[in-house]
N, C-alpha and C positions, 0 to 999 in steps of 0.2 A: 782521204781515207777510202779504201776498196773496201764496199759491202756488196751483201749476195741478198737477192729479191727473195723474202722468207714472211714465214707470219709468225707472228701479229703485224709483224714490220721489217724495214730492213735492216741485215743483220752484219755487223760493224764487223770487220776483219781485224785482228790487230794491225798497230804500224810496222810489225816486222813479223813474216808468216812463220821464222823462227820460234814463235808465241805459239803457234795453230797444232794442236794436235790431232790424230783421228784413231778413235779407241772403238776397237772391235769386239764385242760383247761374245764371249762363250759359244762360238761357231764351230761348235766339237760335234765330233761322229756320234757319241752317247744322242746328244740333242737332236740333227741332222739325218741318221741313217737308222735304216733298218736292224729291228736289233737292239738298239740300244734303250736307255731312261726312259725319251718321249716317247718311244712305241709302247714302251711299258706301262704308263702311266694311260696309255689308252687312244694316246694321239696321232693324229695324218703327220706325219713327220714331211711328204710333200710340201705342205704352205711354207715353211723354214728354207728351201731348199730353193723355192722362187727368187729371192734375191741375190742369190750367188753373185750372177753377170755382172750383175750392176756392182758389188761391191768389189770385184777383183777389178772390175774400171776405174774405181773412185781408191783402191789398192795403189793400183797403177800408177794413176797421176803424183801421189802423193812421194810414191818410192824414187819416181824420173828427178822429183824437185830435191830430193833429200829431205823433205818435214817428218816430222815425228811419228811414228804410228807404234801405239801401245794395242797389244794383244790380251785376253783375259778367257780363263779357265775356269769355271768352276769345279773343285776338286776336293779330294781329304786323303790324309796320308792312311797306309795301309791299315794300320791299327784302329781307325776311326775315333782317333783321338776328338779330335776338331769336328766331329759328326753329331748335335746334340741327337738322342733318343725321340725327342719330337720332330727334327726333321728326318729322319731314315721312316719314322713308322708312317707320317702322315700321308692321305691319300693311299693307303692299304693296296701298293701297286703291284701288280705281278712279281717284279722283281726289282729289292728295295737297294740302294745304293749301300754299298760292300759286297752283295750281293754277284756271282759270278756268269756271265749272260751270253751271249754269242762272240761279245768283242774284250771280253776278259769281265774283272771286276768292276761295277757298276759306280761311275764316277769318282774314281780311285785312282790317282796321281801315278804316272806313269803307266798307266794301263791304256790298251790300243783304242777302245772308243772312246779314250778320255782325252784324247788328242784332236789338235787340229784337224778340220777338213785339208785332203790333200790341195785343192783350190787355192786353199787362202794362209796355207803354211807362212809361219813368221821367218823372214830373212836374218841370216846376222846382224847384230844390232838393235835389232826391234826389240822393245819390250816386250817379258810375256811376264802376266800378274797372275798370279797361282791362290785362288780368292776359293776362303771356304762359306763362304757366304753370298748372297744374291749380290747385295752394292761391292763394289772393287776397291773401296774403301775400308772395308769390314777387315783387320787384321792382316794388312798385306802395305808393301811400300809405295803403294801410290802415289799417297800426299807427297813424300820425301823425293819421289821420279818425277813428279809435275814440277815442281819446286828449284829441283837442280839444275832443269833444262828451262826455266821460267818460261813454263806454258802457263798463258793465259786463258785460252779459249780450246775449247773442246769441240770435237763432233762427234755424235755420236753414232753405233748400227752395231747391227745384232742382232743375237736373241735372247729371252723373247720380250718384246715391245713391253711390257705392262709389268713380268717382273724385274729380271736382273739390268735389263738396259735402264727400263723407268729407274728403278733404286739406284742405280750409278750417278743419274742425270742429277737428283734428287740431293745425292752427298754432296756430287759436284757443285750445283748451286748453292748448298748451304757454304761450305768453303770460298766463294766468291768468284766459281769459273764462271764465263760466259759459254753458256753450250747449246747447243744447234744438234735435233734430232733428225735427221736423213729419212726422208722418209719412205724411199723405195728398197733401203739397206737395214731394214730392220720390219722383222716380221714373228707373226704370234701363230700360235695354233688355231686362234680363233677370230681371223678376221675383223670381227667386232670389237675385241678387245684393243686391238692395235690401232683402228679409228679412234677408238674413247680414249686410246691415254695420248695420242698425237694432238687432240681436243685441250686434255687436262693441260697438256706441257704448254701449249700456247695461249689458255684461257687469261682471261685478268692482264693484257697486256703483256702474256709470256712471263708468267708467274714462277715457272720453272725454267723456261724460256723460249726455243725457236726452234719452229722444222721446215725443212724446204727440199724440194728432189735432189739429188746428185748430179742433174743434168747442169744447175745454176752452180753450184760449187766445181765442176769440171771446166766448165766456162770461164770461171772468174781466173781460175789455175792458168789458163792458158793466155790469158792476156796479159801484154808490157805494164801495164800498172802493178800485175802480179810480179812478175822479174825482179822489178823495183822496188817491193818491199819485200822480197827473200832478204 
């Protein structure tokens, strides 16, 4: 069995990498660029935007093999039906999601910063999960997408580290995936935060469970052991 040098330990690939998914956490221009939610809320939208390279690398490989790659959105339909009133008011931002900002309305499904970076745009076929909530889980067809393609094992990146990746990570284990956090493809506003939940995820033996660079998952991709279990 091909595994990838990870901590707490190393981290088992399934027997056929048709199992392996890599789900990109809410990599939207709202979050990403100037302008949008995170500049709102107060934040260097920069530290987000550091791991581009590395994830359109780890994009790359994935797309050459044909494995799976799930994309995800956080979003609400125009009427903010699916927006509770405790989350639009909280954190008393400049400008609160429905709200109309320099790149349309503010985390609003179909609006222009509600979109993918053009970087990391989803290709035909890829999943995109249109999630009104932080986990990908949360009232969207994930479970039923994982299930039909019998993915086992997850990877995860994104943003941002501690919320909507962590809560993804967090469903996902409780459901019985095996998931693995990237940890040069997933980035927080606050430095700190994204060291402490890279911590939490691998504490207790990988209790939530494993993070290791992109560099060891590119590696493992490109080796005959790898061929052999596509």
């Amino acid at each position: 069995m091909l595994t990838l040098p990870a901590l707490p330990y190393d981290y088992p690939l399934p027997a056929s990498l048709n199992s392996l998914a890599l789900v990109i956490i809410d990599m939207q221009r709202d979050f990403l660029e100037s302008g949008g939610f995170g500049e709102a809320l107060g934040n260097d939208v920069s530290h987000l935007r550091a791991i581009v390279p590395a994830l359109q690398q780890l994009l790359a490989a994935f797309r050459e093999r044909g494995l799976t790659v799930i994309h995800t959105l956080e979003c609400h339909q125009p009427d903010l039906e699916d927006c509770p009133p405790s989350k639009r008011d909280r954190g008393n931002p400049s400008l609160k999601i429905g709200d109309t900002g320099p790149m349309g309305r503010i985390l609003v499904r179909g609006e222009p910063g509600n979109d993918i970076i053009p970087e990391l745009q989803p290709h035909p076929g890829e999943m995109v999960i249109h999630k009104p909530g932080k986990g990908a889980f949360y009232h969207t067809r994930m479970q039923e997408f994982l299930q039909e393609r019998h993915i086992t094992h997850l990877l995860f990146t994104g943003v941002t580290t501690e919320v909507c990746v962590q809560t993804t990570m967090r469903e996902a284990n409780d459901r019985g995936y095996e998931c693995l956090l990237v940890e040069d493809c997933t980035a927080s506003y606050f430095p700190e935060f994204k060291q402490a939940t890279l911590e939490m995820v691998r504490a207790q033996g990988g209790i939530v469970g494993w993070t290791a660079p992109s560099s060891v998952i590119l590696a493992a991709l490109a080796t005959p052991a790898a061929a052999a279990q596509a």
